[in-house]
py3Dmol code that shows the C-alpha trace and the ligand (Angstrom):
import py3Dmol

protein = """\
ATOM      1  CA  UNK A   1       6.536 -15.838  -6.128  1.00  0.00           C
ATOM      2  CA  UNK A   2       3.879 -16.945  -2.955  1.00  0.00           C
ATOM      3  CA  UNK A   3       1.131 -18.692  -5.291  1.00  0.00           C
ATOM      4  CA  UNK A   4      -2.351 -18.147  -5.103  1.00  0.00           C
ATOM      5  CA  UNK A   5      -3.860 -19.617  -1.966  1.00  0.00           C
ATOM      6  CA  UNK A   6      -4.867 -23.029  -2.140  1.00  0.00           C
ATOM      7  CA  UNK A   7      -6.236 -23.316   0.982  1.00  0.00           C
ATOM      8  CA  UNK A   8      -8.752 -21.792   3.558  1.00  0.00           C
ATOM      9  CA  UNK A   9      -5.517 -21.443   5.879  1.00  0.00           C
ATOM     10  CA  UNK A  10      -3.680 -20.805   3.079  1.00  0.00           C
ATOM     11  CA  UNK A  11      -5.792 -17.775   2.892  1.00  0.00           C
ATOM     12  CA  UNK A  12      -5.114 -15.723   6.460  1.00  0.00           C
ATOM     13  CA  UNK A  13      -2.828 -13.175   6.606  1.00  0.00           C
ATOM     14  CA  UNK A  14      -1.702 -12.716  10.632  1.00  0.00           C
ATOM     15  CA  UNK A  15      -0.534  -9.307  11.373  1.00  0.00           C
ATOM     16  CA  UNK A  16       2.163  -8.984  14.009  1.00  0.00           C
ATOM     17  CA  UNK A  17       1.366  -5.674  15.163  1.00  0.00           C
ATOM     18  CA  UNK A  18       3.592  -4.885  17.862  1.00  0.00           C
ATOM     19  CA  UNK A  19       7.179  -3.114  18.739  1.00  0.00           C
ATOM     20  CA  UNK A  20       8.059  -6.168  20.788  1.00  0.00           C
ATOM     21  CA  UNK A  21      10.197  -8.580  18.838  1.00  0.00           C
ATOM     22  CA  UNK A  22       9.641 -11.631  21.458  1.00  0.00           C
ATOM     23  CA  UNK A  23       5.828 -11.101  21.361  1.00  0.00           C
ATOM     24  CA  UNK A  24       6.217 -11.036  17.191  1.00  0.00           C
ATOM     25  CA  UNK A  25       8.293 -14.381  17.329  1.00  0.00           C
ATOM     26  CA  UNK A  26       6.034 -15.679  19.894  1.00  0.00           C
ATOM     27  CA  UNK A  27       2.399 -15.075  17.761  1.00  0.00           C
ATOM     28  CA  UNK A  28       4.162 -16.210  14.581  1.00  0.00           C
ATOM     29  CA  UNK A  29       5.236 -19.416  16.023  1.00  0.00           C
ATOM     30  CA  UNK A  30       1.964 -19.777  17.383  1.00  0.00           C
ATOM     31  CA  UNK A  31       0.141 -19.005  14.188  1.00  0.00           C
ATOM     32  CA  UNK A  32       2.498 -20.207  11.458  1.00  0.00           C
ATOM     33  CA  UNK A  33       1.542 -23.879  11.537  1.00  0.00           C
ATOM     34  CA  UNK A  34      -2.135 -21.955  10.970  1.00  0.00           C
ATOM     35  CA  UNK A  35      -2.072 -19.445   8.295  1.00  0.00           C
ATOM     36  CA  UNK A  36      -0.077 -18.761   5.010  1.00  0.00           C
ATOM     37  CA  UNK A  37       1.650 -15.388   5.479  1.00  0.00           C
ATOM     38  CA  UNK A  38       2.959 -13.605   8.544  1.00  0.00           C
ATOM     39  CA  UNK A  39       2.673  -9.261   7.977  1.00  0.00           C
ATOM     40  CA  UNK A  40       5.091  -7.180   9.550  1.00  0.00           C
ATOM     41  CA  UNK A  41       4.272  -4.063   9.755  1.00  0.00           C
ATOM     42  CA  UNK A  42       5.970  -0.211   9.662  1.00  0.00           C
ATOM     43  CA  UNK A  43       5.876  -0.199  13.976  1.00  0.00           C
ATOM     44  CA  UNK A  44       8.034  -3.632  14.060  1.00  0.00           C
ATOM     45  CA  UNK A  45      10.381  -3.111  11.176  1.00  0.00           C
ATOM     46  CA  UNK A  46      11.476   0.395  12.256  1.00  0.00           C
ATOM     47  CA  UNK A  47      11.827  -1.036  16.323  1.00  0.00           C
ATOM     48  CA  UNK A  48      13.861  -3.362  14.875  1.00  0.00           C
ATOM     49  CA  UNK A  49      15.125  -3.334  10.886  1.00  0.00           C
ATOM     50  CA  UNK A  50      15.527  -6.199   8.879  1.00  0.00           C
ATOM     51  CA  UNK A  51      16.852  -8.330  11.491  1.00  0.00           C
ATOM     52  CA  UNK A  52      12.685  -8.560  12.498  1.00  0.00           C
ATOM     53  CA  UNK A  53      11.982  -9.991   8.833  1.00  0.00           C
ATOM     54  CA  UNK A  54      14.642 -12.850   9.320  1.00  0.00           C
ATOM     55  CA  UNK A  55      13.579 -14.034  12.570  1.00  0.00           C
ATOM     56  CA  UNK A  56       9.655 -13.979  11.474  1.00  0.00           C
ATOM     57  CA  UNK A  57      10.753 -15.313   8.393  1.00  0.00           C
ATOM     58  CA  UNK A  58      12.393 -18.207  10.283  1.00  0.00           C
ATOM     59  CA  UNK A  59       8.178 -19.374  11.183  1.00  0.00           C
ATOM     60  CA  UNK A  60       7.029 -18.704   7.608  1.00  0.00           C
ATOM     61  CA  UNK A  61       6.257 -16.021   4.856  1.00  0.00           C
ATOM     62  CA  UNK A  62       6.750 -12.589   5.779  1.00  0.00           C
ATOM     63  CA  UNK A  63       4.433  -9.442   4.173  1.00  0.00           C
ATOM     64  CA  UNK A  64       6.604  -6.921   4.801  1.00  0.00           C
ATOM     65  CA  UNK A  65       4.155  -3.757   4.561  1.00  0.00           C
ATOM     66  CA  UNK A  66       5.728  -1.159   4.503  1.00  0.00           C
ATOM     67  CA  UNK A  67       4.039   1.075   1.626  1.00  0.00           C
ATOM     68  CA  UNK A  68       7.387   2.559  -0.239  1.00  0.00           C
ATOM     69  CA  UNK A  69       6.945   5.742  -1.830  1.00  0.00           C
ATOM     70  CA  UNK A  70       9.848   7.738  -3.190  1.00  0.00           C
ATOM     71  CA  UNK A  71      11.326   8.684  -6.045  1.00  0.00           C
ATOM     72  CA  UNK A  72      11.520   5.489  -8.682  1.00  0.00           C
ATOM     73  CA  UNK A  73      15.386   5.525  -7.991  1.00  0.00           C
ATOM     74  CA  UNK A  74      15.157   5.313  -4.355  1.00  0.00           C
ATOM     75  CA  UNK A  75      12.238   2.810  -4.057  1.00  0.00           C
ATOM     76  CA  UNK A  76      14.359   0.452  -6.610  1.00  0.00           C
ATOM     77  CA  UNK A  77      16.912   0.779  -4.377  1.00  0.00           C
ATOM     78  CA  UNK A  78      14.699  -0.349  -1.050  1.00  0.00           C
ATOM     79  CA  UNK A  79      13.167  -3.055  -2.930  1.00  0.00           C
ATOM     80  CA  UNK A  80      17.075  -4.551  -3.719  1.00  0.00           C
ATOM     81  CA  UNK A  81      17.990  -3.668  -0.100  1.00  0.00           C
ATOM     82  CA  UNK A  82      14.998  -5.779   1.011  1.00  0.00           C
ATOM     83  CA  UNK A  83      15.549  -8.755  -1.533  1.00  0.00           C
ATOM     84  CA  UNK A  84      18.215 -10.566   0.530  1.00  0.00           C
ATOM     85  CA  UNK A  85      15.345 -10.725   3.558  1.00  0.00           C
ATOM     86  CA  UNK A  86      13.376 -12.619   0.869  1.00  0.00           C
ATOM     87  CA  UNK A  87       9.386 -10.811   1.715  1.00  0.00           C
ATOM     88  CA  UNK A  88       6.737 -12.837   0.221  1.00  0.00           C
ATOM     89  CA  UNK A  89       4.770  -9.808  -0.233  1.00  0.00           C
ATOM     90  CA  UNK A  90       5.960  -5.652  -0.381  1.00  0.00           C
ATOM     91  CA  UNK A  91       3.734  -2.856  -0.534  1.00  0.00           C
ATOM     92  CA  UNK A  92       4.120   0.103  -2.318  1.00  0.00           C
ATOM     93  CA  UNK A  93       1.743   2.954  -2.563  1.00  0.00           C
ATOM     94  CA  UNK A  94       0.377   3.213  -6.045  1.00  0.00           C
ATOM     95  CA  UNK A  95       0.157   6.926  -5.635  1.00  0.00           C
ATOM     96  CA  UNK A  96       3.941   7.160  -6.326  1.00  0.00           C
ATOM     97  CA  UNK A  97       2.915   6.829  -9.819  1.00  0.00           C
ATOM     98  CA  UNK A  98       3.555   4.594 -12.759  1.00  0.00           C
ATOM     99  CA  UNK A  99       7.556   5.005 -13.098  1.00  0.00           C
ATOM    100  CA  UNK A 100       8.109   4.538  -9.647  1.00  0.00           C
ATOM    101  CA  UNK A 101       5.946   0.685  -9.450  1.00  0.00           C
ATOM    102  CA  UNK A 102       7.757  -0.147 -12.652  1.00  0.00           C
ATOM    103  CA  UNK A 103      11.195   0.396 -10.999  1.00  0.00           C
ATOM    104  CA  UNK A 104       9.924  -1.510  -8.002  1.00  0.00           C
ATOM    105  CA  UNK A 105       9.287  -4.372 -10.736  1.00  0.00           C
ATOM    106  CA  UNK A 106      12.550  -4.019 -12.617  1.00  0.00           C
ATOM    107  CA  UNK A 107      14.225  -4.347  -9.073  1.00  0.00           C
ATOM    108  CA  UNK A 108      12.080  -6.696  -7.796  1.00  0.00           C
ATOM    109  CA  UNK A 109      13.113  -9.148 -10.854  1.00  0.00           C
ATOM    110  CA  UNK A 110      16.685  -9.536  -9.838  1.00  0.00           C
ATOM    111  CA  UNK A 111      15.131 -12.101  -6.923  1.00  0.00           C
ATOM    112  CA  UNK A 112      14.065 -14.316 -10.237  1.00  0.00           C
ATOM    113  CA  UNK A 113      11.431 -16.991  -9.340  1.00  0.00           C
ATOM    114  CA  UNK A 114      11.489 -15.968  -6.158  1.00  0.00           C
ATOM    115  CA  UNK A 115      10.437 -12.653  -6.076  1.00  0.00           C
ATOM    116  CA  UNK A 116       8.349 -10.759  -3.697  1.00  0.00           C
ATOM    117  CA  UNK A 117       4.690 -10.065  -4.654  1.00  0.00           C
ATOM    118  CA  UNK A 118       4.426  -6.481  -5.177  1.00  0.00           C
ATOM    119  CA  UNK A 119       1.199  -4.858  -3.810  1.00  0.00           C
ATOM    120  CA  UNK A 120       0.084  -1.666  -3.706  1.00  0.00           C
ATOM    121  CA  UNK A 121      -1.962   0.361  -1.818  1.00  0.00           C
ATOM    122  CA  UNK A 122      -4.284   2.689  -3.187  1.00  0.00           C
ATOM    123  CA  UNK A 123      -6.161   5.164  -1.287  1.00  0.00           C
ATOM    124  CA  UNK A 124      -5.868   4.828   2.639  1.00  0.00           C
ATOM    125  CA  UNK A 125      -8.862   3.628   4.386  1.00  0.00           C
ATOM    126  CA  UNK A 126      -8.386   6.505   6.604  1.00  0.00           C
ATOM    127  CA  UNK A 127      -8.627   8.595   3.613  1.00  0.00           C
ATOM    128  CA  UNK A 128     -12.546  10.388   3.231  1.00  0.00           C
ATOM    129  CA  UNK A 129     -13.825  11.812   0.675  1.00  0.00           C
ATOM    130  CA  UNK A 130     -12.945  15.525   2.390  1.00  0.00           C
ATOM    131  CA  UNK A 131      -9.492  14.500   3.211  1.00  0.00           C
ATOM    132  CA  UNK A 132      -8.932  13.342  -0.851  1.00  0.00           C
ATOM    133  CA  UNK A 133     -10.334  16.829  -1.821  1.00  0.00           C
ATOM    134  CA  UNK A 134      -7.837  18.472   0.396  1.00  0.00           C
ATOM    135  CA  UNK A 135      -4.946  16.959  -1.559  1.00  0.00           C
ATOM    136  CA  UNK A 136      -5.852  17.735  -4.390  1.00  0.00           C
ATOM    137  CA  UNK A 137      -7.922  14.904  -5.808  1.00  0.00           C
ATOM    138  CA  UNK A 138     -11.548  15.405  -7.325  1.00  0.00           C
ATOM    139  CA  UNK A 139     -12.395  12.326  -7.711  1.00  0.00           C
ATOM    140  CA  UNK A 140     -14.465  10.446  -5.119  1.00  0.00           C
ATOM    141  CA  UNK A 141     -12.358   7.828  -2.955  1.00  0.00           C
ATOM    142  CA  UNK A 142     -13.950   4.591  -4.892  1.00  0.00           C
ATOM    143  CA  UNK A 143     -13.406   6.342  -8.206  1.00  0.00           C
ATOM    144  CA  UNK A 144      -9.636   6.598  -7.328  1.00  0.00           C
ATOM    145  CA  UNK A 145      -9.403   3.607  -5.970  1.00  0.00           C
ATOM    146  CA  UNK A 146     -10.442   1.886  -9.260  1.00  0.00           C
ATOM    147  CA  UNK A 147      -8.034   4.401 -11.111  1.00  0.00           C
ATOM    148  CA  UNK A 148      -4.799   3.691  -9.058  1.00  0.00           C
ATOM    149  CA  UNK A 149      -5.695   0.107  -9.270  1.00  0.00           C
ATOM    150  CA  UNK A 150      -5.543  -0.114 -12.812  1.00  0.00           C
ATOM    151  CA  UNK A 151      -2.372   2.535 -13.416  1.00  0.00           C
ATOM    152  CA  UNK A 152      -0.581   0.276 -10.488  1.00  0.00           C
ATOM    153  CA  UNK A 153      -1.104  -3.221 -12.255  1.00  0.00           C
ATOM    154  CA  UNK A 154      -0.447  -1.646 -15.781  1.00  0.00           C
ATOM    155  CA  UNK A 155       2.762  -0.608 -14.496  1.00  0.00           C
ATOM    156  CA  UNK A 156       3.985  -4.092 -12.866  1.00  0.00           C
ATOM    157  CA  UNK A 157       1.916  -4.187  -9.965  1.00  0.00           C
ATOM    158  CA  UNK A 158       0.790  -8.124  -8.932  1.00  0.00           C
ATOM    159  CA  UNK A 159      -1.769  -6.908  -6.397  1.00  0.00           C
ATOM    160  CA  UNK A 160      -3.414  -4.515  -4.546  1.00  0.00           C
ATOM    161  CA  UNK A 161      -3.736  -4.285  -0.796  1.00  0.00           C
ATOM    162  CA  UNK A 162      -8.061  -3.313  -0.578  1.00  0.00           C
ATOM    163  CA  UNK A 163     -10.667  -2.722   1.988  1.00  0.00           C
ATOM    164  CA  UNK A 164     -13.602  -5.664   1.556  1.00  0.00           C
ATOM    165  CA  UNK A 165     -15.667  -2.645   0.140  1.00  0.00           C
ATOM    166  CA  UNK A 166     -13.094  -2.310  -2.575  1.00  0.00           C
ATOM    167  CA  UNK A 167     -12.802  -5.938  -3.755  1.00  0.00           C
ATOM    168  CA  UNK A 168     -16.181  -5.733  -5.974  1.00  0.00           C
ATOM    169  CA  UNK A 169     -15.221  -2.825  -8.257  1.00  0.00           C
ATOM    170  CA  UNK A 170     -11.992  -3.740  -8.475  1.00  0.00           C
ATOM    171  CA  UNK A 171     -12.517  -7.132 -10.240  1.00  0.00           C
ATOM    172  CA  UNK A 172     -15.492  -5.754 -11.983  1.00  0.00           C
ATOM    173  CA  UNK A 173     -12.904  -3.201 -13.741  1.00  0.00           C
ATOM    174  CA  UNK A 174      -9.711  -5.240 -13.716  1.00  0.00           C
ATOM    175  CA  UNK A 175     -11.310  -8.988 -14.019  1.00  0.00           C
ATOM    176  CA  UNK A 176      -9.167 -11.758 -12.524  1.00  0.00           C
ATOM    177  CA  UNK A 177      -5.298 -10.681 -12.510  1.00  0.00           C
ATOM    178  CA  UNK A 178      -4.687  -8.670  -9.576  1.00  0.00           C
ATOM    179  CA  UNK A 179      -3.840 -10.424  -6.274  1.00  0.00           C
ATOM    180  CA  UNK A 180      -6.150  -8.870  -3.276  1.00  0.00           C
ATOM    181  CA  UNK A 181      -4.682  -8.739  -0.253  1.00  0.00           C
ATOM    182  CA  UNK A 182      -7.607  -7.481   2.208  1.00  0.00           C
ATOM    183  CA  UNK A 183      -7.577  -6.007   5.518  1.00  0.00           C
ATOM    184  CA  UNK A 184     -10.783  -4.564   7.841  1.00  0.00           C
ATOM    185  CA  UNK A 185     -12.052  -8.534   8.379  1.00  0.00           C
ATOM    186  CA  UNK A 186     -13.575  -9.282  11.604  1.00  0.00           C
ATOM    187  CA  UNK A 187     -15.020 -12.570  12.332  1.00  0.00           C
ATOM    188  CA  UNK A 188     -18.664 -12.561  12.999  1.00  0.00           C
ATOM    189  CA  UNK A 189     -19.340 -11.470  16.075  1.00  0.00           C
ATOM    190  CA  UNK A 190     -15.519 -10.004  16.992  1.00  0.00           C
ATOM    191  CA  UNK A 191     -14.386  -6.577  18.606  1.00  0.00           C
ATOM    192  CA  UNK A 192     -14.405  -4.049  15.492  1.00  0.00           C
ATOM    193  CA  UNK A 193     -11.819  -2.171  17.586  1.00  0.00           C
ATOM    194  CA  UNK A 194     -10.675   1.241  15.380  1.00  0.00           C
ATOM    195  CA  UNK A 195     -11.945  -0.739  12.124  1.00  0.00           C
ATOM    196  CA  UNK A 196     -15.527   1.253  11.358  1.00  0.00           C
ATOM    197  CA  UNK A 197     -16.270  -0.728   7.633  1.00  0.00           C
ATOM    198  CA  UNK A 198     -15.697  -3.915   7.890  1.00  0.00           C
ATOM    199  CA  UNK A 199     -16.550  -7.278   6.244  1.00  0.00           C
ATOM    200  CA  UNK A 200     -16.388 -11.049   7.452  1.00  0.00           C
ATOM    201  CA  UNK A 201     -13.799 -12.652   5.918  1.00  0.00           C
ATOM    202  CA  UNK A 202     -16.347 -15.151   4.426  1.00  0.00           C
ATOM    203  CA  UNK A 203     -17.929 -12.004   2.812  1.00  0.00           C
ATOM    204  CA  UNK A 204     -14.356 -10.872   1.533  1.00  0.00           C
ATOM    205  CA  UNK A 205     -13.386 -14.061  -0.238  1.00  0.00           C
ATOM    206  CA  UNK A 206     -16.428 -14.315  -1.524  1.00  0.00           C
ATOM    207  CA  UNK A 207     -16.746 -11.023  -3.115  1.00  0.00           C
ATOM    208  CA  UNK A 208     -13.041 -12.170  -4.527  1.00  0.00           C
ATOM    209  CA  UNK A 209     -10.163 -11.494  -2.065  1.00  0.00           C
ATOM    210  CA  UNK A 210      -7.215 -14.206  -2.029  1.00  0.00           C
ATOM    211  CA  UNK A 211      -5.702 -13.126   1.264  1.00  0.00           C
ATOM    212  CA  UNK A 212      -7.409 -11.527   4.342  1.00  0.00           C
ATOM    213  CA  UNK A 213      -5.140  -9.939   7.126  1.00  0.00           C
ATOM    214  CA  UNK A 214      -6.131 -10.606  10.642  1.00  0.00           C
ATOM    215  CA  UNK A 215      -4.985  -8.432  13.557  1.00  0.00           C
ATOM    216  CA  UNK A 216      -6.321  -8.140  16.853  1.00  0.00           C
ATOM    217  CA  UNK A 217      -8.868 -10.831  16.313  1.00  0.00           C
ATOM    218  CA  UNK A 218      -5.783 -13.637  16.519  1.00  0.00           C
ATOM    219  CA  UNK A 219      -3.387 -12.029  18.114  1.00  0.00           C
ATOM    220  CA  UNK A 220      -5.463 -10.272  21.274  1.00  0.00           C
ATOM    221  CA  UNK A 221      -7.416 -14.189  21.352  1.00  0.00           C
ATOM    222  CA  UNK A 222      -7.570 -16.332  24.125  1.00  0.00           C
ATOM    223  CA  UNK A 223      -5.922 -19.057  22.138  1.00  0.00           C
ATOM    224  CA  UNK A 224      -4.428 -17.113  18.950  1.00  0.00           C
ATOM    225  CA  UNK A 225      -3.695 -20.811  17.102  1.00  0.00           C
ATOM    226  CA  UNK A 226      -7.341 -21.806  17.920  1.00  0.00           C
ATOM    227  CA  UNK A 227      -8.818 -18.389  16.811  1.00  0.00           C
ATOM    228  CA  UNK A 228      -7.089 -19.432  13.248  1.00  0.00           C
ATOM    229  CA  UNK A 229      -8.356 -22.289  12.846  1.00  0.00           C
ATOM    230  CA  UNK A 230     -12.119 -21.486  13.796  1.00  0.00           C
ATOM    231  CA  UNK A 231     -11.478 -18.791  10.485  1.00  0.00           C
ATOM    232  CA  UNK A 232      -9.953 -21.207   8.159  1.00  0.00           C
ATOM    233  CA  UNK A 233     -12.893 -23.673   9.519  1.00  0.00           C
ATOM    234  CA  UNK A 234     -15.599 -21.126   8.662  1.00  0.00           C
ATOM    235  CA  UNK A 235     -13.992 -20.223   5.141  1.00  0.00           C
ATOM    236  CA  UNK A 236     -13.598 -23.537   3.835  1.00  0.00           C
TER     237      UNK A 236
END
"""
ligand_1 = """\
21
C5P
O -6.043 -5.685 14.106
P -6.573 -5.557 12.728
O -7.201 -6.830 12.181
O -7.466 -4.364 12.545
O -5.269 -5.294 11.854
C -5.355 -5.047 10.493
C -4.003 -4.901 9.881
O -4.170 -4.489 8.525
C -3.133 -3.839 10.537
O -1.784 -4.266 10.398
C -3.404 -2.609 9.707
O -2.315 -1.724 9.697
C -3.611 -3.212 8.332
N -4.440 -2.382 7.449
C -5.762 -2.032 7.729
N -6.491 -1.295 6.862
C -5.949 -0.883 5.731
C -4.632 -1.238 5.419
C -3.898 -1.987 6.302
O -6.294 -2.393 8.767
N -6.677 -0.199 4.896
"""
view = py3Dmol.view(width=600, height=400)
view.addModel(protein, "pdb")
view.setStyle({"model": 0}, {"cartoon": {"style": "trace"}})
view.addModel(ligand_1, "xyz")
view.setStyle({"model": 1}, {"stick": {}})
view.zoomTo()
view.show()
């Protein structure tokens, strides 16, 4: 399993969000030498299947994100269909429920040592209160945020993918074990583009995330490599 990051670069998650394979291969050997994980997300993986995880892969550790959610029998079977691709990181939502993360785990064993980080997601950042209501859910968004985080890692979760706003309560109820994984960083002074709450990613580690994914503010840069390194610089 990816360790803990060690590093400030160690710490930057660069999401290849795009449909275009050469324009994937091209940020991720751009940013590789840069950051510690490479994400590829549900719009590249379903241009292009798994043969998009082995060619990223080739530059460095993949994230494959692509939030599972099935029935326990058919998400076991994705994770083993995935193992051969050897992700660093898999998402799964924890809304699936406690039998379905557990078979995730149990299938997720067979890579040994090696196996993927399993992460999941609780409630969607797109998600508002009204929206949660609608489905069903009384509780307010943070309150089942905190509640699927803690029924995910109970049953075999190793992280949770969180917004920077989620990072506080979550180790406040669940202490030091889960792995964060946290999108909705911007540099200070970037483009927000479509993110609306959003934290630097000096805020984020500080408030305890070990990995912050970075979109648009390396791979729409000037210099993508450069833009990197300026956020390792101002993290370490
Ligand atoms: O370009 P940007 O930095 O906003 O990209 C953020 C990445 O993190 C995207 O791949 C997006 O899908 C993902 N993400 C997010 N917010 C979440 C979960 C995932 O922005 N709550």
């Amino acid at each position: 399993m990816l360790a803990r990051p060690a590093t400030a670069a160690a710490r930057l998650v660069a999401a290849l969000d795009t449909p275009d394979l050469a324009r994937a291969e091209g940020w991720a050997a751009a940013l590789a030498p840069h950051v510690g994980v490479l994400k590829v997300g549900l719009e590249l993986f379903t241009a292009l299947g798994p043969e998009t995880v082995r060619r990223i892969g080739a530059h460095g550790p993949v994230f494959l994100d692509l939030k599972l959610h099935d029935i326990p029998n058919t998400v076991a079977g994705a994770v083993r269909s995935l193992l051969p691709l050897r992700p660093a990181m898999l998402t799964l939502h924890a809304a699936g429920g406690a039998p379905m993360i557990a078979a995730a785990r149990e299938a997720a064993e067979q890579a040994g040592a090696e196996r993927p980080i399993l992460l999941a997601v609780t409630v969607l950042t797109s998600i508002d209160a009204a929206t949660l209501a609608s489905t069903g859910v009384a509780a307010s968004p943070a309150e089942q945020v905190v509640r699927l985080a803690r029924l995910a890692m109970a049953a075999g979760a190793d992280g949770l993918v969180c917004s920077p706003h989620e990072v506080a309560p979550i180790r406040a109820a669940l202490g030091q074990a889960p792995l964060l994984v946290v999108p909705g960083v911007r540099p200070a002074g970037s483009a927000l583009g479509d993110q609306a709450r959003v934290a630097t990613p000096r805020d984020a580690v500080a408030a305890g995330a070990d990995w912050i994914v970075l979109g648009r503010p390396l791979t729409q840069a000037a210099d993508p490599a450069a833009a990197a390194r300026a956020i390792a610089a101002e993290l370490a």
